[in-house]
ChimeraX commands (.cxc) that place a marker at each C-alpha (Angstrom):
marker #1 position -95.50,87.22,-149.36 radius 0.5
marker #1 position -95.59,85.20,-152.58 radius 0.5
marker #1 position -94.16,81.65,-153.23 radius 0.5
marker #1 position -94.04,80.00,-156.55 radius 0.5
marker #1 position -93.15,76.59,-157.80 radius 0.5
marker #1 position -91.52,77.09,-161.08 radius 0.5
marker #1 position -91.53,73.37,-162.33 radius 0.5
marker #1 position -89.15,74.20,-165.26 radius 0.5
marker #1 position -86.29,74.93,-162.96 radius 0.5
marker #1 position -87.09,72.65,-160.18 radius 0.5
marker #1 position -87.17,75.99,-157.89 radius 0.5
marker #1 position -89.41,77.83,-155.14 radius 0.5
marker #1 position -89.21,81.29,-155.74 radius 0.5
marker #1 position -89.63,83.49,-152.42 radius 0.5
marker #1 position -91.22,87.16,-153.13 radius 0.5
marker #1 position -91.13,89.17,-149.42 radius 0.5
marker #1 position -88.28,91.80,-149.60 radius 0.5
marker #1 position -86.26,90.05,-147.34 radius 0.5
marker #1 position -82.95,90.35,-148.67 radius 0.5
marker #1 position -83.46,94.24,-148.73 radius 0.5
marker #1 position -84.50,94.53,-145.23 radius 0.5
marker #1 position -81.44,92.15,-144.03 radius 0.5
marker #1 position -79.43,94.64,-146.13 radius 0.5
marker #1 position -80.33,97.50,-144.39 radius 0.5
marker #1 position -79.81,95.41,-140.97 radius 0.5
marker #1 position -76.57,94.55,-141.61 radius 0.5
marker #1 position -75.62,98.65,-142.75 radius 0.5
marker #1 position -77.02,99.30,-139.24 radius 0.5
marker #1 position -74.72,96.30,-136.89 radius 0.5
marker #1 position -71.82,97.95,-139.32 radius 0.5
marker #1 position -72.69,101.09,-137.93 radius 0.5
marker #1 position -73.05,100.47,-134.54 radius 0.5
marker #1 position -70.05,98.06,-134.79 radius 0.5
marker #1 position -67.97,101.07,-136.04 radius 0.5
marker #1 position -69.85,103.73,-133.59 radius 0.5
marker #1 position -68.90,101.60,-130.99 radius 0.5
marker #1 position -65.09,101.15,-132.02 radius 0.5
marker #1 position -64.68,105.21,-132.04 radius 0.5
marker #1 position -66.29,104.82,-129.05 radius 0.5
marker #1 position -63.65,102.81,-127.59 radius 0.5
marker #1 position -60.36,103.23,-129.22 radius 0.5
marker #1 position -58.64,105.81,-127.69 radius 0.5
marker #1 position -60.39,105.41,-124.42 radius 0.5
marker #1 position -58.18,104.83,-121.48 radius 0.5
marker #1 position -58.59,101.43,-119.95 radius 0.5
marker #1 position -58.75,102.39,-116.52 radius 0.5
marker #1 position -61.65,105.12,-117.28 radius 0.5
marker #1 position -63.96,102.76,-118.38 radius 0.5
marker #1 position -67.55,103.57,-116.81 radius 0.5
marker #1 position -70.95,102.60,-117.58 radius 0.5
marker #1 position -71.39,104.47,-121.19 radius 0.5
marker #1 position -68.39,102.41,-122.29 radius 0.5
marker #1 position -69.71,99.33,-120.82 radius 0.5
marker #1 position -73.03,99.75,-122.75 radius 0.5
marker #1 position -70.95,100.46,-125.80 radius 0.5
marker #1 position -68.95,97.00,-125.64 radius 0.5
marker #1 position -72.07,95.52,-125.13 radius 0.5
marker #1 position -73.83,97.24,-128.38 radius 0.5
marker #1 position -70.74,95.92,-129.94 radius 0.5
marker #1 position -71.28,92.45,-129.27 radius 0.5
marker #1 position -74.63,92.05,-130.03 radius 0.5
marker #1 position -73.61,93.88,-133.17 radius 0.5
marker #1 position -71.00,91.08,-134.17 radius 0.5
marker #1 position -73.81,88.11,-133.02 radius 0.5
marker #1 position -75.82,89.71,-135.23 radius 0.5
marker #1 position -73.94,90.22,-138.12 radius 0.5
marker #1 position -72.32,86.46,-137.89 radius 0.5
marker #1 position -76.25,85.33,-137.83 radius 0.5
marker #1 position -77.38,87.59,-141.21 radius 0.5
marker #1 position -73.51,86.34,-143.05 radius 0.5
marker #1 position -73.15,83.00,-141.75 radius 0.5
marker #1 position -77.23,81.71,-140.60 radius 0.5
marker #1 position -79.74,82.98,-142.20 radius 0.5
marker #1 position -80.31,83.33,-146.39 radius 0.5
marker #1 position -82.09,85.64,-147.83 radius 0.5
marker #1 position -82.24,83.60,-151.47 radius 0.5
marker #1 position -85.23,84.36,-153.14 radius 0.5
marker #1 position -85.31,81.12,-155.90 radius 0.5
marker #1 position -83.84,77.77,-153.94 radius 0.5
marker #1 position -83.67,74.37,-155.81 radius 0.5
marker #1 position -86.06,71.83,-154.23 radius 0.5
marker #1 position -82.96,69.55,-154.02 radius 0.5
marker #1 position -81.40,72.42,-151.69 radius 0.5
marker #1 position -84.08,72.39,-149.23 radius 0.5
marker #1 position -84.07,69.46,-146.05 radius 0.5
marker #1 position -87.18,70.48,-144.37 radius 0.5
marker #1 position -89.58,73.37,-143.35 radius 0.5
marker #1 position -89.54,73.74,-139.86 radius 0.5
marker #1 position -92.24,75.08,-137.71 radius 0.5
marker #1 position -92.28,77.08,-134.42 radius 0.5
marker #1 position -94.31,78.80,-132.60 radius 0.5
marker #1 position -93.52,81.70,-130.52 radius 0.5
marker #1 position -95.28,83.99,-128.17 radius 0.5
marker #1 position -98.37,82.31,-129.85 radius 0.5
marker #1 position -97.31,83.34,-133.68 radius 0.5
marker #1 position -96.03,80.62,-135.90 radius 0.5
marker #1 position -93.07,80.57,-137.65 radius 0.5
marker #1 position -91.94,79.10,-140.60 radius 0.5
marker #1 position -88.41,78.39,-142.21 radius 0.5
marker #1 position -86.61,76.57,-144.69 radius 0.5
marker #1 position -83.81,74.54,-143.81 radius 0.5
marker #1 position -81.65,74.01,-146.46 radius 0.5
marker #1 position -78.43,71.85,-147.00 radius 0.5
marker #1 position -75.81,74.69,-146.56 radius 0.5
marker #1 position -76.83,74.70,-143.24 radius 0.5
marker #1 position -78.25,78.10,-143.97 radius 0.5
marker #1 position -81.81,78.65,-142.77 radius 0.5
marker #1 position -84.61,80.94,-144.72 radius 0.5
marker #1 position -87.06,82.29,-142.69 radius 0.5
marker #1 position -90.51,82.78,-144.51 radius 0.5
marker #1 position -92.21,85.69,-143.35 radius 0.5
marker #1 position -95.61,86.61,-142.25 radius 0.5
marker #1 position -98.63,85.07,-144.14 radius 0.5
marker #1 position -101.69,87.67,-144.07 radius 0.5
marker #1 position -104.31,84.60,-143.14 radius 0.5
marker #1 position -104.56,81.19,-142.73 radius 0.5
marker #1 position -105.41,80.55,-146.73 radius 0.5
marker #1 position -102.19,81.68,-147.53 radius 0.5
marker #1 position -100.51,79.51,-144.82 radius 0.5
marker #1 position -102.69,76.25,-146.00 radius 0.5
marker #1 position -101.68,76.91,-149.55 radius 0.5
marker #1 position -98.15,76.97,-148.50 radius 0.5
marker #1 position -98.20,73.83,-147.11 radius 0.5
marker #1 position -99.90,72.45,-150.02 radius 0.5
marker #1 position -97.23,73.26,-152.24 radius 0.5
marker #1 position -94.21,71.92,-150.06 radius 0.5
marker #1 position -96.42,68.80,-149.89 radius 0.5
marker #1 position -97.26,68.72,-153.41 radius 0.5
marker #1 position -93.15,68.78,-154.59 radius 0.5
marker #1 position -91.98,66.29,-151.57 radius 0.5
marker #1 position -90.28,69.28,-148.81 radius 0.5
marker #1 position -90.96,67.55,-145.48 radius 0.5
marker #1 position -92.29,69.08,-142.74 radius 0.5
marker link #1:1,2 radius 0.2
marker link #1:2,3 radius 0.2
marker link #1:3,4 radius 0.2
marker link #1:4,5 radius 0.2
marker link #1:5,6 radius 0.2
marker link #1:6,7 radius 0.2
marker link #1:7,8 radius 0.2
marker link #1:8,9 radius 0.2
marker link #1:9,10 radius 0.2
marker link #1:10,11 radius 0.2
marker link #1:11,12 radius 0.2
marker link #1:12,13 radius 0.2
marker link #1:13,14 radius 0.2
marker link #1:14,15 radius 0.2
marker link #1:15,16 radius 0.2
marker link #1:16,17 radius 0.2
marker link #1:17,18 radius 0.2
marker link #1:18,19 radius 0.2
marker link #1:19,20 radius 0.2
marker link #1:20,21 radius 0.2
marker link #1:21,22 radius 0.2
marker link #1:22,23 radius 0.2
marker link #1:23,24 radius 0.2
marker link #1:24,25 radius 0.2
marker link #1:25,26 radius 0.2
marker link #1:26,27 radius 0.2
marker link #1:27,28 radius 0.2
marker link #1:28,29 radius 0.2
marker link #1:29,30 radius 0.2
marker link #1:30,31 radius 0.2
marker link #1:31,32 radius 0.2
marker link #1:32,33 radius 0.2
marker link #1:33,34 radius 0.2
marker link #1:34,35 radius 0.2
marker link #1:35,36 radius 0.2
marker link #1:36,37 radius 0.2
marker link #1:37,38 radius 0.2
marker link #1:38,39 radius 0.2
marker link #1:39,40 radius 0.2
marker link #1:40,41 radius 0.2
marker link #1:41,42 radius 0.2
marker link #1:42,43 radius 0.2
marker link #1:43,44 radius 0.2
marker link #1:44,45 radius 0.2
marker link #1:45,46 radius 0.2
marker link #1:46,47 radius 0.2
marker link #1:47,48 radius 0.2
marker link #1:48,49 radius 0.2
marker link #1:49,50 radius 0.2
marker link #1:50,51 radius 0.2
marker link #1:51,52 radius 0.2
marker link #1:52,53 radius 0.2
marker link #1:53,54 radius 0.2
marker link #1:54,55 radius 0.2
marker link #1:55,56 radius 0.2
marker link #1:56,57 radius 0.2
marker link #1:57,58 radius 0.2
marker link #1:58,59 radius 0.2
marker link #1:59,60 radius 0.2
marker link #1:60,61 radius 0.2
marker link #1:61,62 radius 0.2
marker link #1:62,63 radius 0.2
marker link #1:63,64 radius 0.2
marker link #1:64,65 radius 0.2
marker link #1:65,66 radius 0.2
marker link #1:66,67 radius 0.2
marker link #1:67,68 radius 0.2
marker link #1:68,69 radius 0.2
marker link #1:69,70 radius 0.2
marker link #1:70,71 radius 0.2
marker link #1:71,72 radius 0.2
marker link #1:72,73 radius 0.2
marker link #1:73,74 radius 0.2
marker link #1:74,75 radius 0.2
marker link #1:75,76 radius 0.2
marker link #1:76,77 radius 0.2
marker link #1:77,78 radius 0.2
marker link #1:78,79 radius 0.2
marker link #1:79,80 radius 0.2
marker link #1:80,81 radius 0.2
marker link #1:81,82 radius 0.2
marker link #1:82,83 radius 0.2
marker link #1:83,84 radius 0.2
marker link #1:84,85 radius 0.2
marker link #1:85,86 radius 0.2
marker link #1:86,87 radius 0.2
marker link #1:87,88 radius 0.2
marker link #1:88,89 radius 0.2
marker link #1:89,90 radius 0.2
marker link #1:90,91 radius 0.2
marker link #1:91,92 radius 0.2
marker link #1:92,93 radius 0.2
marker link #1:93,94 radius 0.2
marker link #1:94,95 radius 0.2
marker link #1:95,96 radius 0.2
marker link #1:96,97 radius 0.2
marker link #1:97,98 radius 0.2
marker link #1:98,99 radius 0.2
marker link #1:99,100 radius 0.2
marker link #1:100,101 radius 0.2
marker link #1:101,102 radius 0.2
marker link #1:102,103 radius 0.2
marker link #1:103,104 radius 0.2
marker link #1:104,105 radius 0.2
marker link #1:105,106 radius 0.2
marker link #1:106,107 radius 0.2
marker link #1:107,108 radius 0.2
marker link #1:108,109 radius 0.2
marker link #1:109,110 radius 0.2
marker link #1:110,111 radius 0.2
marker link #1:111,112 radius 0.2
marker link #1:112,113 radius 0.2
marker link #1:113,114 radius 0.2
marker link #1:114,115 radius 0.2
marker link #1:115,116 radius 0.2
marker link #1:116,117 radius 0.2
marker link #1:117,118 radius 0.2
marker link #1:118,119 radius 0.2
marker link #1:119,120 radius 0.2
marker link #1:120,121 radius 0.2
marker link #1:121,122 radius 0.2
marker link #1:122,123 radius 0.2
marker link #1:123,124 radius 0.2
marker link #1:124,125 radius 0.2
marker link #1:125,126 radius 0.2
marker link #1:126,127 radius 0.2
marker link #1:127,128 radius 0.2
marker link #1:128,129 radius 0.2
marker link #1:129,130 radius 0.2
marker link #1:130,131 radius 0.2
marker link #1:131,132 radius 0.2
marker link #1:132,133 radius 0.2
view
């Protein structure tokens, strides 16, 4: 993963592939969103048994997931430092994890840093142009 400051825009520019891989996500809920429709339509109501239960419940997790990658998450790869409230910081199972919080109420999640350089260089540059942590 590569972030820039580009001082002539006022911008952080975000290099990880994210947006493709939240593309192909959101092809896959779409397809198990519509697998699990043909699935169901057409089914009688009574008859329902456990493959159609497990179907409705792909289903939902489908449409959580898709309102997360529309609605949550960004995938923006240059934000305007005016855009951005705060990095946050979490850690889970162990791992830290890193995201932007910006003012859409939008979060971009920064992904893996290959050592602990690139995460102290990071944090340099949010310091450096005024992104609280």
């Amino acid at each position: 993963m590569k972030i820039e400051y580009n001082e002539s825009e006022n911008t952080i520019e975000i290099k990880d592939g994210l947006k493709n891989q939240y593309l192909i996500l959101k092809i896959l809920m779409i397809l198990n969103l519509a697998n699990a429709l043909t699935r169901l339509i057409g089914q009688n109501k009574t008859g329902y048994g456990i493959i159609e239960y497990f179907w409705i419940a792909i289903g939902i997790v489908s449409i959580i997931a898709l309102y997360f990658f529309l609605f949550k998450n960004s995938t923006a790869e240059k934000i305007k430092i005016g855009e951005i409230k705060r990095l946050n910081e979490k850690s889970v199972f162990g791992r830290k994890r890193f995201s932007l919080e910006l003012d859409n109420g939008k979060k971009r999640i920064l992904g893996n840093f290959k050592n602990e350089f690139e995460l102290v260089e990071m944090r340099e540059l949010f310091t450096r142009v005024g992104i609280p942590n």
